[in-house]
PyMOL Python script that loads the backbone (N, CA, C, O; Angstrom):
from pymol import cmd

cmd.read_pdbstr("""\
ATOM      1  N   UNK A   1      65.046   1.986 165.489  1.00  0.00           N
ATOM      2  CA  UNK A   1      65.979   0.986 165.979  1.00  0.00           C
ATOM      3  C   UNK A   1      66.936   0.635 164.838  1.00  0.00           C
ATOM      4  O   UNK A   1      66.494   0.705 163.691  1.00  0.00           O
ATOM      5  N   UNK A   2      67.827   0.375 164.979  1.00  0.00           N
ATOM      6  CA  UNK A   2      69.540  -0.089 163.977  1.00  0.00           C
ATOM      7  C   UNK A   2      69.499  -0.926 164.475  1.00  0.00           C
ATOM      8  O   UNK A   2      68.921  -1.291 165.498  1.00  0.00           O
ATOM      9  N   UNK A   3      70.475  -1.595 163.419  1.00  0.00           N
ATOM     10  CA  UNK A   3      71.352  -2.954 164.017  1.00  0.00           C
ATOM     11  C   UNK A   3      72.689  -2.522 164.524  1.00  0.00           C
ATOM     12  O   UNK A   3      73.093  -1.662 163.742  1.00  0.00           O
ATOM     13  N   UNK A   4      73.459  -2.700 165.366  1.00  0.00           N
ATOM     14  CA  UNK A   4      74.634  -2.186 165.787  1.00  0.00           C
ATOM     15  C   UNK A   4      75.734  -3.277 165.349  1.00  0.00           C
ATOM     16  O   UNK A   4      76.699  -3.008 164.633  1.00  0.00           O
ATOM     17  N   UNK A   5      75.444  -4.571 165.890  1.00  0.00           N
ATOM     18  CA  UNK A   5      76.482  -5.310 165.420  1.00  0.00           C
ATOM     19  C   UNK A   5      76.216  -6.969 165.344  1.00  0.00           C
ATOM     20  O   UNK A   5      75.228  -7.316 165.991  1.00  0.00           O
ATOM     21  N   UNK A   6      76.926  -8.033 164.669  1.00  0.00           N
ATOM     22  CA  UNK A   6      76.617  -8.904 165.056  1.00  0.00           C
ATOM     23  C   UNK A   6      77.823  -9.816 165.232  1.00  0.00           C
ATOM     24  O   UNK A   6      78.975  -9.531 164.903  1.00  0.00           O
ATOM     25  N   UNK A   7      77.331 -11.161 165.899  1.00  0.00           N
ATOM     26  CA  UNK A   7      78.539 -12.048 165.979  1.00  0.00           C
ATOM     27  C   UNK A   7      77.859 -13.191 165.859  1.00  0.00           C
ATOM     28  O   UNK A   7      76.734 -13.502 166.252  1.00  0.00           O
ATOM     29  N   UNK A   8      78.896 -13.935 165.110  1.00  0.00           N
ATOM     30  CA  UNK A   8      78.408 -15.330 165.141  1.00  0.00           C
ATOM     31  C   UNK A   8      78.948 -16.289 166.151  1.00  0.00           C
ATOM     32  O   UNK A   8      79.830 -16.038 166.972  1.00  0.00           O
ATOM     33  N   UNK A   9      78.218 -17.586 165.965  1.00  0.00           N
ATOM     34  CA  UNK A   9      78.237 -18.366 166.483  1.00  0.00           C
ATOM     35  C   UNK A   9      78.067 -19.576 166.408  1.00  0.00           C
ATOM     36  O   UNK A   9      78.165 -19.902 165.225  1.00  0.00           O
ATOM     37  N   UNK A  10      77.749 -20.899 167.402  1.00  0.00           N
ATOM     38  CA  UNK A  10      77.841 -22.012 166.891  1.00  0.00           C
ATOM     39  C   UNK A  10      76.507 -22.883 166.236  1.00  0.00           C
ATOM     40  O   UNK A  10      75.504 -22.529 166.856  1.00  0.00           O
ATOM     41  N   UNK A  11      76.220 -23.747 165.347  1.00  0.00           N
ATOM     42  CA  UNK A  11      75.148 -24.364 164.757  1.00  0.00           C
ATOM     43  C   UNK A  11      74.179 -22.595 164.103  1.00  0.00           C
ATOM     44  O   UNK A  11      73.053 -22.138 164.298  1.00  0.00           O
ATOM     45  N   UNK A  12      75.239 -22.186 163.420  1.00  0.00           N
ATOM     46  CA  UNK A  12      74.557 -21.363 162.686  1.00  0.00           C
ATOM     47  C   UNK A  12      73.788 -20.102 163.505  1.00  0.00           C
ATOM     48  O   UNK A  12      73.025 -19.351 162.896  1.00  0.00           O
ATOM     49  N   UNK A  13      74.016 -19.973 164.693  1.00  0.00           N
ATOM     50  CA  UNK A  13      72.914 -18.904 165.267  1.00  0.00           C
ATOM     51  C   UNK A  13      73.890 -17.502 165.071  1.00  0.00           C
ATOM     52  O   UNK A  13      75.121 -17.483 165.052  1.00  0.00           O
ATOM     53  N   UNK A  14      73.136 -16.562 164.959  1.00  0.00           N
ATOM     54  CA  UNK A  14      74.166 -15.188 165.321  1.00  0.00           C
ATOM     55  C   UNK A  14      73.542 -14.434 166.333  1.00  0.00           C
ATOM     56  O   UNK A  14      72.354 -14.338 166.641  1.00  0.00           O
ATOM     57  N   UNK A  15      74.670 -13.860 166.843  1.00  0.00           N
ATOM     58  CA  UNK A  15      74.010 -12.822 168.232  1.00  0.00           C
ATOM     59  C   UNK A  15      73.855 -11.421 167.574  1.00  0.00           C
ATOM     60  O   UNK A  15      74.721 -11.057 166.779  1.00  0.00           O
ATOM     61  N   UNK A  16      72.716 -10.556 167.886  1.00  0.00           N
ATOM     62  CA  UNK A  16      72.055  -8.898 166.913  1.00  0.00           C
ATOM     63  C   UNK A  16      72.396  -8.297 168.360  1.00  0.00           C
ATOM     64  O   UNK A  16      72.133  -8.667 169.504  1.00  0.00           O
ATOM     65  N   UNK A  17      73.175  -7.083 167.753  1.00  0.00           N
ATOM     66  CA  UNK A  17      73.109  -6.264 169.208  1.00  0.00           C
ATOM     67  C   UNK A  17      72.387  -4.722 168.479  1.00  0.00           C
ATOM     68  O   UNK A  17      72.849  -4.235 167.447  1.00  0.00           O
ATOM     69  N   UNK A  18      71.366  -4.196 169.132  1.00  0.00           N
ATOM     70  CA  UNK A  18      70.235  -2.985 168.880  1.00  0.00           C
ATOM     71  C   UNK A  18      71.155  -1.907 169.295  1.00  0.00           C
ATOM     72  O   UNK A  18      72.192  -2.064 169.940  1.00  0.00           O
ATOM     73  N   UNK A  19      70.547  -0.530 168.751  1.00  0.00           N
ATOM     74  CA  UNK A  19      70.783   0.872 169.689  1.00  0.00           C
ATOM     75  C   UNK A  19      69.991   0.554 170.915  1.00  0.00           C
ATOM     76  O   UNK A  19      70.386   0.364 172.066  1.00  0.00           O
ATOM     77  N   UNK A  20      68.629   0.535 170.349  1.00  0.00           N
ATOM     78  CA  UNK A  20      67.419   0.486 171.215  1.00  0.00           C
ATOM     79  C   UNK A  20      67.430  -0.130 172.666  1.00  0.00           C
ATOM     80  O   UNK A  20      67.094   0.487 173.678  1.00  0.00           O
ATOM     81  N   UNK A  21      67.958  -1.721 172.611  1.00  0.00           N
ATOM     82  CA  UNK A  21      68.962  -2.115 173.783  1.00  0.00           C
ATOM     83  C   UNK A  21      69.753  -2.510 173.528  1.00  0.00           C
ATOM     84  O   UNK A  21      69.859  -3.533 172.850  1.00  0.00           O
ATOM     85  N   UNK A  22      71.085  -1.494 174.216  1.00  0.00           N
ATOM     86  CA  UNK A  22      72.359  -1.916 174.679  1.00  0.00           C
ATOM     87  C   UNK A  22      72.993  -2.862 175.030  1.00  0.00           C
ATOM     88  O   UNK A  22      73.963  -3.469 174.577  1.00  0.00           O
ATOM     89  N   UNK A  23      72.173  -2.975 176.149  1.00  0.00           N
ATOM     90  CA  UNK A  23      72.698  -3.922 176.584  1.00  0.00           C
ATOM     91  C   UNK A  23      72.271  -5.506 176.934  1.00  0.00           C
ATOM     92  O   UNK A  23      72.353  -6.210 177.941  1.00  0.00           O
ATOM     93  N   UNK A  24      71.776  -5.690 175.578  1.00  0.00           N
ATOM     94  CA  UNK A  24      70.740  -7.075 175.598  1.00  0.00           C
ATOM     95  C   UNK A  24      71.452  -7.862 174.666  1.00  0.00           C
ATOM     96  O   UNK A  24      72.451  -7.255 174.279  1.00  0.00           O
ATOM     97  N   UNK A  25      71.367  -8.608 174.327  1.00  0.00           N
ATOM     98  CA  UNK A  25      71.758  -9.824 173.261  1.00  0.00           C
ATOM     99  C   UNK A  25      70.679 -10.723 172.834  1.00  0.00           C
ATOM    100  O   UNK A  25      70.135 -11.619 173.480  1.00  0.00           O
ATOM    101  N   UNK A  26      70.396 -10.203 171.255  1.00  0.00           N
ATOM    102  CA  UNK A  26      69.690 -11.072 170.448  1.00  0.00           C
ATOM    103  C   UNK A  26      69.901 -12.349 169.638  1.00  0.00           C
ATOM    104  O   UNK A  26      70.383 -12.314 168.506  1.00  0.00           O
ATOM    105  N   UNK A  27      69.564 -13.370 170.190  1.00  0.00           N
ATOM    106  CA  UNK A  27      69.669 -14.406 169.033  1.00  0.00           C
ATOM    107  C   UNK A  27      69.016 -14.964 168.342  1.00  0.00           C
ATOM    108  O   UNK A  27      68.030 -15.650 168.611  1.00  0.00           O
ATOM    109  N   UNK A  28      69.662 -14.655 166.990  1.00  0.00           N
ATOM    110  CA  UNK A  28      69.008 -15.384 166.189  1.00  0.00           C
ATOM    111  C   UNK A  28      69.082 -16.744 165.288  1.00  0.00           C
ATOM    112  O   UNK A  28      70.243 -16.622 164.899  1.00  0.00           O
ATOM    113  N   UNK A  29      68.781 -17.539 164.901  1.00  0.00           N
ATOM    114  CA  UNK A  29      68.385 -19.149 164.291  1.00  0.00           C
ATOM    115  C   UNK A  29      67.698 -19.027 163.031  1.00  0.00           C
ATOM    116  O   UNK A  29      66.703 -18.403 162.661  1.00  0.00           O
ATOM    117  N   UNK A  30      68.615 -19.898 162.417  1.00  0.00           N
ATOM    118  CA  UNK A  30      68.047 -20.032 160.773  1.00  0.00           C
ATOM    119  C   UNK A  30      66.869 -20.847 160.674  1.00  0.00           C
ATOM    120  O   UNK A  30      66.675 -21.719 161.521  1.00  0.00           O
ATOM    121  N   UNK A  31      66.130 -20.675 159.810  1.00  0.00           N
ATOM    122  CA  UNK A  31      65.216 -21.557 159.632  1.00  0.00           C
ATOM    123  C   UNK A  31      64.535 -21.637 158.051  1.00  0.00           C
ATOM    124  O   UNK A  31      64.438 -20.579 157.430  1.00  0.00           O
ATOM    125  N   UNK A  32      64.185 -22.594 157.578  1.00  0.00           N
ATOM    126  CA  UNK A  32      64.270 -22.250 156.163  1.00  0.00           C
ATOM    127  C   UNK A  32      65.718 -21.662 155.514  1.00  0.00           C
ATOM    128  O   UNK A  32      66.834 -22.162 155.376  1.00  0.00           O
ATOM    129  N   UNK A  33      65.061 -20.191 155.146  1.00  0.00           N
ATOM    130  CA  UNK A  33      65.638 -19.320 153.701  1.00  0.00           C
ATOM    131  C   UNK A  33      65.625 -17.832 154.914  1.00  0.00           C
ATOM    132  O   UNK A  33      65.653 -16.710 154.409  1.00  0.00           O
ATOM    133  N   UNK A  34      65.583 -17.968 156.451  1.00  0.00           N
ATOM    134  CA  UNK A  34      65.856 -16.591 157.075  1.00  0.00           C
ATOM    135  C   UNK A  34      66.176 -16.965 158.166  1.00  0.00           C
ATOM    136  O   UNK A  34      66.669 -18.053 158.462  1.00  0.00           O
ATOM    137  N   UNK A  35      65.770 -15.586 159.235  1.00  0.00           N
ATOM    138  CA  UNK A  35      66.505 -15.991 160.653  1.00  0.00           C
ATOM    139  C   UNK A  35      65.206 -15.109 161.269  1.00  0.00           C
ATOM    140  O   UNK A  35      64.584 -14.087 160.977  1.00  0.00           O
ATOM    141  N   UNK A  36      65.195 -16.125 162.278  1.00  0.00           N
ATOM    142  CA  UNK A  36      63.789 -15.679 163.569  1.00  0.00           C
ATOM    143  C   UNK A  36      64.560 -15.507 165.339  1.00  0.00           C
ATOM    144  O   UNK A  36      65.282 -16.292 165.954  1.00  0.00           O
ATOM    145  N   UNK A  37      64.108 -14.372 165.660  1.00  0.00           N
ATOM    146  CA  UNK A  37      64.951 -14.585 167.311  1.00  0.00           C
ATOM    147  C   UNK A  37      64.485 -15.531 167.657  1.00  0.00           C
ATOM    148  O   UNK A  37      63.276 -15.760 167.690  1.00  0.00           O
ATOM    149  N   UNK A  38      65.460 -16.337 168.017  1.00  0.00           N
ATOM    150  CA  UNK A  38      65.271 -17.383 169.292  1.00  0.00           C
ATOM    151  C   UNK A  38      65.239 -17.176 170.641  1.00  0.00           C
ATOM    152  O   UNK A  38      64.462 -17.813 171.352  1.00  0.00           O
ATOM    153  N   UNK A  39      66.115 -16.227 171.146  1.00  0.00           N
ATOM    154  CA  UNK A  39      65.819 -15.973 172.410  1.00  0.00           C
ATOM    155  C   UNK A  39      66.519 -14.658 172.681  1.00  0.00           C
ATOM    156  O   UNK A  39      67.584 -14.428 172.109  1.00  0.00           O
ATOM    157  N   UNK A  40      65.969 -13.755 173.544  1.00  0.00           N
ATOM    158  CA  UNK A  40      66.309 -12.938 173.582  1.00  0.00           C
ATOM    159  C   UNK A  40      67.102 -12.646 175.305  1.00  0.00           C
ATOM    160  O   UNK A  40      66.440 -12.874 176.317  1.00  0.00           O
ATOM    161  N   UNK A  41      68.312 -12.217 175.370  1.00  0.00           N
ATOM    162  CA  UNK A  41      69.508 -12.211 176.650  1.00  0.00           C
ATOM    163  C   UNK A  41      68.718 -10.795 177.367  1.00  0.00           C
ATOM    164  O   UNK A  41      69.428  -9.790 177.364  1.00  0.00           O
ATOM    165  N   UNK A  42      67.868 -10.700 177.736  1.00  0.00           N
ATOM    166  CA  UNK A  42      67.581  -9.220 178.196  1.00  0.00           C
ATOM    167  C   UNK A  42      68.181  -8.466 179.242  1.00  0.00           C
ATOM    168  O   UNK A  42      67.820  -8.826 180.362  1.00  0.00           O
ATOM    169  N   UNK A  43      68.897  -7.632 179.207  1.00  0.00           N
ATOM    170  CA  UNK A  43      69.598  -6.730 180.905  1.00  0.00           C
ATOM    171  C   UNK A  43      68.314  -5.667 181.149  1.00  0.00           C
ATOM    172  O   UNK A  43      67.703  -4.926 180.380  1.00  0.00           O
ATOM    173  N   UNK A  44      68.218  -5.904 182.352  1.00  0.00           N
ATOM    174  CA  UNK A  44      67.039  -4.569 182.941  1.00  0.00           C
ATOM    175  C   UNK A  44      67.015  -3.013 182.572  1.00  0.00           C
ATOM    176  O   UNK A  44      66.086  -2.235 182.356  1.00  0.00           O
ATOM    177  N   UNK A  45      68.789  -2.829 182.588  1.00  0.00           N
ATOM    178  CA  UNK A  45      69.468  -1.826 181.917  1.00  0.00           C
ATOM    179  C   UNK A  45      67.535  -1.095 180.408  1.00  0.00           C
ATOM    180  O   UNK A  45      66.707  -0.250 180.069  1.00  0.00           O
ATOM    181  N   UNK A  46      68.066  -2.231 180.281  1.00  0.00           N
ATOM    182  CA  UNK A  46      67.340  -1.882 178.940  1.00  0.00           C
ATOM    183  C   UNK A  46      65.370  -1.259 178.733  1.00  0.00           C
ATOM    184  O   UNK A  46      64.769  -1.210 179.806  1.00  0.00           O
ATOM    185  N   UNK A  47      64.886  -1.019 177.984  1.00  0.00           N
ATOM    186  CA  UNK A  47      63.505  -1.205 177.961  1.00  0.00           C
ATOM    187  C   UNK A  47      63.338  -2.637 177.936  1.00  0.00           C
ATOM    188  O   UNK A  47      64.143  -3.465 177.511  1.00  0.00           O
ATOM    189  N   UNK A  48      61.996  -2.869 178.532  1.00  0.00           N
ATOM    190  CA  UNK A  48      61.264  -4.522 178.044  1.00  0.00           C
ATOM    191  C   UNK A  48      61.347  -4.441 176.596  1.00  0.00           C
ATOM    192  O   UNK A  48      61.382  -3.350 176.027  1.00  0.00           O
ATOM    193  N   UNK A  49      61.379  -5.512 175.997  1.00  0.00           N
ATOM    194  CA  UNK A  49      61.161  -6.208 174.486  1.00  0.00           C
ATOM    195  C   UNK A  49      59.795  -6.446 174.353  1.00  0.00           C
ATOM    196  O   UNK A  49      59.382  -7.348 175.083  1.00  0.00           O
ATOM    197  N   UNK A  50      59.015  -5.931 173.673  1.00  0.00           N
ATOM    198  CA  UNK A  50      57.592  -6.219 173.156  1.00  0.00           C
ATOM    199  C   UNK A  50      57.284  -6.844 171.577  1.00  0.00           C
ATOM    200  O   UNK A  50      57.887  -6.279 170.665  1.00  0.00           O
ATOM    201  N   UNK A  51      56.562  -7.746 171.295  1.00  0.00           N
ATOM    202  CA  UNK A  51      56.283  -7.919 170.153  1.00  0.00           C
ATOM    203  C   UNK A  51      56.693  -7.113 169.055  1.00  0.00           C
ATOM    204  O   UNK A  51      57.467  -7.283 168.113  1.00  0.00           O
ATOM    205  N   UNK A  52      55.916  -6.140 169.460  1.00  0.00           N
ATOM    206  CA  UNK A  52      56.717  -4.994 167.988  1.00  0.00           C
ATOM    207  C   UNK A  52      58.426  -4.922 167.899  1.00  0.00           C
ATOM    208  O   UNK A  52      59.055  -4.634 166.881  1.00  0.00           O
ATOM    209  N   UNK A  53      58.725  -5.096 168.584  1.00  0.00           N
ATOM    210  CA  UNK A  53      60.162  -4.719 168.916  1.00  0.00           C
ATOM    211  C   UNK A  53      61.181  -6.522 168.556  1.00  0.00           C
ATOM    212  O   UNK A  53      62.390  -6.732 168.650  1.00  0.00           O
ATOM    213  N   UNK A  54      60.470  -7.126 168.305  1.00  0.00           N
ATOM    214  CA  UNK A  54      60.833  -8.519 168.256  1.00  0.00           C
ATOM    215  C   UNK A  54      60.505  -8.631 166.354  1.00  0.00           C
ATOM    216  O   UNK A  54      61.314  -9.221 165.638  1.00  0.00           O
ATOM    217  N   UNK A  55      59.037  -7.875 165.685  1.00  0.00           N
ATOM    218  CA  UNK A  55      59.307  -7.831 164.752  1.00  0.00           C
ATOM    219  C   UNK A  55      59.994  -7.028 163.815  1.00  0.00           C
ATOM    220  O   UNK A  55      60.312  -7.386 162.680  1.00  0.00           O
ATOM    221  N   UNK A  56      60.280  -5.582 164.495  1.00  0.00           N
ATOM    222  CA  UNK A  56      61.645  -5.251 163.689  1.00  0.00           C
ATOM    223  C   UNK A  56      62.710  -5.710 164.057  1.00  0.00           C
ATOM    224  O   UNK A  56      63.341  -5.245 163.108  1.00  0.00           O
ATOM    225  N   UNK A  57      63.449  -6.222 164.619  1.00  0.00           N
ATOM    226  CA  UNK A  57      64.296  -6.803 165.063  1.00  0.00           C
ATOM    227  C   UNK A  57      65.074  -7.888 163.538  1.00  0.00           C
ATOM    228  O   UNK A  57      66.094  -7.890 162.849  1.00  0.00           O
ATOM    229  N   UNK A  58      63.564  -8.811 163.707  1.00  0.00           N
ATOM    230  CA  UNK A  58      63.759  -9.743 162.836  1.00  0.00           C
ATOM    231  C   UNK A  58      64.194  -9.081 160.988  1.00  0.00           C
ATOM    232  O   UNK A  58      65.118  -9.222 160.188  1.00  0.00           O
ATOM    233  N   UNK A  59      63.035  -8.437 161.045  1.00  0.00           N
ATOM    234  CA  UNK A  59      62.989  -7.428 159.939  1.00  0.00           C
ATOM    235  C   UNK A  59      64.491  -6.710 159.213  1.00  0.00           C
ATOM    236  O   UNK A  59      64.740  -6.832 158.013  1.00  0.00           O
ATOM    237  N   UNK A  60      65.290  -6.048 160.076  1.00  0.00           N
ATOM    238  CA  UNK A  60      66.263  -5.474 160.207  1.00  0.00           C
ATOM    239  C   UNK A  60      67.053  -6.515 160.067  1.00  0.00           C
ATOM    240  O   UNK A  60      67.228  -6.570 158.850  1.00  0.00           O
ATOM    241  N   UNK A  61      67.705  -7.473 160.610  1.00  0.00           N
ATOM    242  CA  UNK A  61      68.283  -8.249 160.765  1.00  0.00           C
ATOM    243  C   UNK A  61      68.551  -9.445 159.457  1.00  0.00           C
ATOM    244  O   UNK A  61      69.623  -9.780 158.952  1.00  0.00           O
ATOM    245  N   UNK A  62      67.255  -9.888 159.167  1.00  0.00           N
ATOM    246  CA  UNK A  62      67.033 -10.047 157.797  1.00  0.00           C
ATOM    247  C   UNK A  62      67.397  -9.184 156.573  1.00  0.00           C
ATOM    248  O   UNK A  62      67.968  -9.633 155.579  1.00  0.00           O
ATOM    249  N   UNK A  63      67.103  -8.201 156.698  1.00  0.00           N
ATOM    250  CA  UNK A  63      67.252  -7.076 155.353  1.00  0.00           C
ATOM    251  C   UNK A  63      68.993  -6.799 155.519  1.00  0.00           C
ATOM    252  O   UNK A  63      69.613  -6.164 154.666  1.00  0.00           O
ATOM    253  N   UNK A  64      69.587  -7.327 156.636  1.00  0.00           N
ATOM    254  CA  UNK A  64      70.847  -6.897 156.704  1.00  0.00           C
ATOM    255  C   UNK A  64      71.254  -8.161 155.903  1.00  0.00           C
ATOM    256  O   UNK A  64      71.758  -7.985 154.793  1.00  0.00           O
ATOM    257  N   UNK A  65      71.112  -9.188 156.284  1.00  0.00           N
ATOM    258  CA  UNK A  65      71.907 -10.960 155.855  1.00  0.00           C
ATOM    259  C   UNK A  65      71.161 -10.681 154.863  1.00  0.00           C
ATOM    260  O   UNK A  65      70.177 -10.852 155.583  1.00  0.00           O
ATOM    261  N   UNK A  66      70.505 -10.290 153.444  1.00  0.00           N
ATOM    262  CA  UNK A  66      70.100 -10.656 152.368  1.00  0.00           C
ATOM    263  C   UNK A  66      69.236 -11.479 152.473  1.00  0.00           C
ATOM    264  O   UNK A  66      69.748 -12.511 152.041  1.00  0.00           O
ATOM    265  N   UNK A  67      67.814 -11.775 152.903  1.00  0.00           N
ATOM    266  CA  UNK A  67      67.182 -12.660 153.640  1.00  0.00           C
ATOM    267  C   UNK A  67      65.527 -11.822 153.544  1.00  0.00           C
ATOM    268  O   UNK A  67      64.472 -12.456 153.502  1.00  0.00           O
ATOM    269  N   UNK A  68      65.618 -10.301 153.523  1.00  0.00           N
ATOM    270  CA  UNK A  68      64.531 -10.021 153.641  1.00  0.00           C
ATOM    271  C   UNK A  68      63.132 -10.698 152.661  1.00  0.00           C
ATOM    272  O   UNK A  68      61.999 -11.028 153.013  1.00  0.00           O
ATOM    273  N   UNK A  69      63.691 -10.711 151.562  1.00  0.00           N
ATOM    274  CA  UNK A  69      62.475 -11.092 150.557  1.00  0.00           C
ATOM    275  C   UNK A  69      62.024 -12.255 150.938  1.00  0.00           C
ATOM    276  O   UNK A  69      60.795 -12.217 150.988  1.00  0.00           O
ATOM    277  N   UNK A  70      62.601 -13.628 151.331  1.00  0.00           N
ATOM    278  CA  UNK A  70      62.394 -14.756 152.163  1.00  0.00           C
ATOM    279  C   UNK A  70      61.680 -14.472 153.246  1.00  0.00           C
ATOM    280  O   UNK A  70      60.563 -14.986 153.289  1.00  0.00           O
ATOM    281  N   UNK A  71      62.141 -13.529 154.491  1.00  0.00           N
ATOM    282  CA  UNK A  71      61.353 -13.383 155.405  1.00  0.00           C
ATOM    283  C   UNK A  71      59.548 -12.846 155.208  1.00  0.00           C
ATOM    284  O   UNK A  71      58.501 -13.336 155.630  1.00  0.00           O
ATOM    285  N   UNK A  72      59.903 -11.420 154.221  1.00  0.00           N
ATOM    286  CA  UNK A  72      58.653 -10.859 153.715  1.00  0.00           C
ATOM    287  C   UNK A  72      57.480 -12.281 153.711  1.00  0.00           C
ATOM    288  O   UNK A  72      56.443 -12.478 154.345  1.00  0.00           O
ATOM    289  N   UNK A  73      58.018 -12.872 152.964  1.00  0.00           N
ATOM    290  CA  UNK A  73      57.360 -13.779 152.443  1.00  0.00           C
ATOM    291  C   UNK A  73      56.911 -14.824 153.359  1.00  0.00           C
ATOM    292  O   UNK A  73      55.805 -15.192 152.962  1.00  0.00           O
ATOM    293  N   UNK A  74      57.284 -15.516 154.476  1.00  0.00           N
ATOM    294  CA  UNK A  74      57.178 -15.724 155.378  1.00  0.00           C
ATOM    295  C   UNK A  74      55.934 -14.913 156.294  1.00  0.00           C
ATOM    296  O   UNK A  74      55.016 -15.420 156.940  1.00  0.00           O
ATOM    297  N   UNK A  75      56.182 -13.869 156.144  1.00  0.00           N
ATOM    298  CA  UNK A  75      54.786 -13.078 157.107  1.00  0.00           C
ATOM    299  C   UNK A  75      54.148 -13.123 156.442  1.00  0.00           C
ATOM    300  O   UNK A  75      53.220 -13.727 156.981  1.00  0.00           O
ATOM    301  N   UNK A  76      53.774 -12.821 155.133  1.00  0.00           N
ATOM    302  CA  UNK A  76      52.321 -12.963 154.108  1.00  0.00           C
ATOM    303  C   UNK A  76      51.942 -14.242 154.459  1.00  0.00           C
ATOM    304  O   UNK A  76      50.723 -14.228 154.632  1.00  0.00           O
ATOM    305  N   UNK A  77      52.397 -15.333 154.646  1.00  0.00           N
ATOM    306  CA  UNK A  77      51.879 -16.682 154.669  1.00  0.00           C
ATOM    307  C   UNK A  77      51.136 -16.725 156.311  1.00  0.00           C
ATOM    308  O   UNK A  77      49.948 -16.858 156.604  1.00  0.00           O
ATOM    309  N   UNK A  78      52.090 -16.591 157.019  1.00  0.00           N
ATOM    310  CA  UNK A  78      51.560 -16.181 158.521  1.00  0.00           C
ATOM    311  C   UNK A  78      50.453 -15.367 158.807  1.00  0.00           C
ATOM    312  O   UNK A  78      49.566 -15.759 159.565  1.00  0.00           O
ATOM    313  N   UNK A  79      50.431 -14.326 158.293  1.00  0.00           N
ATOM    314  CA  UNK A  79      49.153 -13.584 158.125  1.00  0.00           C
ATOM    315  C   UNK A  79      47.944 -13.900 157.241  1.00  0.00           C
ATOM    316  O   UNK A  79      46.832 -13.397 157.405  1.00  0.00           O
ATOM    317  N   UNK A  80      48.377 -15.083 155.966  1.00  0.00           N
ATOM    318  CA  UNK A  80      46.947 -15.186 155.317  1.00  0.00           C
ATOM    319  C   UNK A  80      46.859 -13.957 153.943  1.00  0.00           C
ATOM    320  O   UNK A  80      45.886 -13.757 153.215  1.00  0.00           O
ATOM    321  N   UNK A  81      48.164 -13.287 153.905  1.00  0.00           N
ATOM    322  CA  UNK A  81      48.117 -12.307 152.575  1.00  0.00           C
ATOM    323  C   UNK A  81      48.880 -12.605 151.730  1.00  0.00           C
ATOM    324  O   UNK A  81      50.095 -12.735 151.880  1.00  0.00           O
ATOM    325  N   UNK A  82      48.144 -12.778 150.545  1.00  0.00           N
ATOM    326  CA  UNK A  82      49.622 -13.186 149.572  1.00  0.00           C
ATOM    327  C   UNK A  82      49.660 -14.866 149.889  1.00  0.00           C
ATOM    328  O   UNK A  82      49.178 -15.675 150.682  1.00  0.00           O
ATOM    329  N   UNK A  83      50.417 -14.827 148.914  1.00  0.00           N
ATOM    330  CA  UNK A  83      50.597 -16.161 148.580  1.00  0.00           C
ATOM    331  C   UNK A  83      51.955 -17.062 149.028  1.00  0.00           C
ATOM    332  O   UNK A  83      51.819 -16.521 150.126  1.00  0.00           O
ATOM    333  N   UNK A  84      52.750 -17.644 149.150  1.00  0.00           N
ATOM    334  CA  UNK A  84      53.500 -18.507 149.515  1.00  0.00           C
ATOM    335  C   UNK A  84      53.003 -19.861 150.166  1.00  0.00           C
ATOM    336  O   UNK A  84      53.819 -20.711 150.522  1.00  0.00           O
TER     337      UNK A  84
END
""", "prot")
cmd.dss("prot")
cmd.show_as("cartoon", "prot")
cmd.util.cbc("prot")
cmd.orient("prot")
């Protein structure tokens, strides 16, 4: 999965548009020191969105805005590995 494009928007959110789906619209919301989807615009067009697909998403998206090492860090804590 790529990131194809993004756009911003208002109170800080940006919209992620995938290869993977076309024709869906991802948004995402700052929080802290990264950005987590908030909700995802799904067209049927597309495959369903599954968990996995929600965490690269984030992943990608992050590593694009300069954000990844923040996020990384974020899942070690969530998971209980590593420290933060």
């Amino acid at each position: 999965m790529n990131l194809v494009n993004i756009s911003y928007m208002k109170k800080g959110q940006i919209q992620g548009f995938f290869d993977k789906f076309p024709h869906s619209k991802v948004l995402f919301s700052p929080i802290r020191k990264y950005y987590f989807v908030s909700y995802v615009h799904w067209d049927e067009r597309d495959p369903v969105v599954l968990q996995e697909d929600l965490e690269e998403m984030e992943l990608l998206f992050n590593s694009y805005m300069g954000r990844e090492a923040f996020y990384r860090r974020r899942k070690r804590a969530d998971t209980g590995v590593g420290g933060a």
